[in-house]
N, C-alpha and C positions, 0 to 999 in steps of 0.2 A: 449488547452487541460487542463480539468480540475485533478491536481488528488490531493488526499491527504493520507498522509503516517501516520498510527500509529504506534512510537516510544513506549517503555514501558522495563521494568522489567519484568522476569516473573511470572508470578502470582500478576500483580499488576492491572489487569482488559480488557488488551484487548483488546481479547476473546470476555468479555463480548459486547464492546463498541462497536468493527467489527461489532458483530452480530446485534446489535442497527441501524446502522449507513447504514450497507448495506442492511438493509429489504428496506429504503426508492426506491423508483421507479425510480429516478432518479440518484442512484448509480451503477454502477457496479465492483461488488467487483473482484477482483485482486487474483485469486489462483491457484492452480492446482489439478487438481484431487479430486474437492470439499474441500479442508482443509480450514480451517482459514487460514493460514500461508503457503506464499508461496516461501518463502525461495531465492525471484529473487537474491539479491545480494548477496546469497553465490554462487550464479550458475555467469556463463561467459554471457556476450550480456543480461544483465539484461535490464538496461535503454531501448535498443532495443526491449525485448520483452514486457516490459510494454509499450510505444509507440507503438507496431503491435497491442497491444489489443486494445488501447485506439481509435486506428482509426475503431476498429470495433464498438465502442460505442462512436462515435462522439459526442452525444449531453448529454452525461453523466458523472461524476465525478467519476472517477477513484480511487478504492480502498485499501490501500495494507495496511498487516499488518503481522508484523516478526516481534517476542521481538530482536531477535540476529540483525534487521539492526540498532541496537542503534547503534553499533559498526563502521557503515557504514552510519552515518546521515552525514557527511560532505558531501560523493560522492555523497548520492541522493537530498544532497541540492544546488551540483553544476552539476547535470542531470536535474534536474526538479525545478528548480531557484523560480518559481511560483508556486509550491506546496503551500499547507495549510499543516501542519504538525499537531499533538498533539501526545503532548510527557507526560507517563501516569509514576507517581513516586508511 
């Protein structure tokens, strides 16, 4: 499973960079309800519900992006050990 986590500040881009990142075809970005920001790791059974998505887009890079899981980068670096991360100052 591929995914990669954008870490940031807010108001420090992103937004903008999600939207960059997952126009590509071979992403599938990570949200609910259409938002940029999907707020998994303030919710319970995060890790799980990004891995139920990820098995529906098997052969895709997985997208997430929440200024607030700065807060919460250790947990999704020991949920997703292989992630790519970027982290936006």
């Amino acid at each position: 499973m591929k995914t990669t986590f954008i870490f940031g500040a807010p108001r420090s881009g992103t937004t903008w960079l999600w939207s960059m990142v997952s126009a590509h075809p071979m992403v599938a970005p990570y949200n609910i309800k259409g938002r940029s920001e999907s707020g998994a790791y303030l919710k319970k059974n995060a890790s799980e519900n990004i891995r139920n998505f990820a098995m529906l887009h098997k052969r895709m890079t997985i997208l997430e992006k929440t200024p607030a899981h700065v807060f919460h980068e250790r947990q999704i670096r020991a949920d997703f050990p292989n992630s790519r991360n970027i982290v936006l100052f």
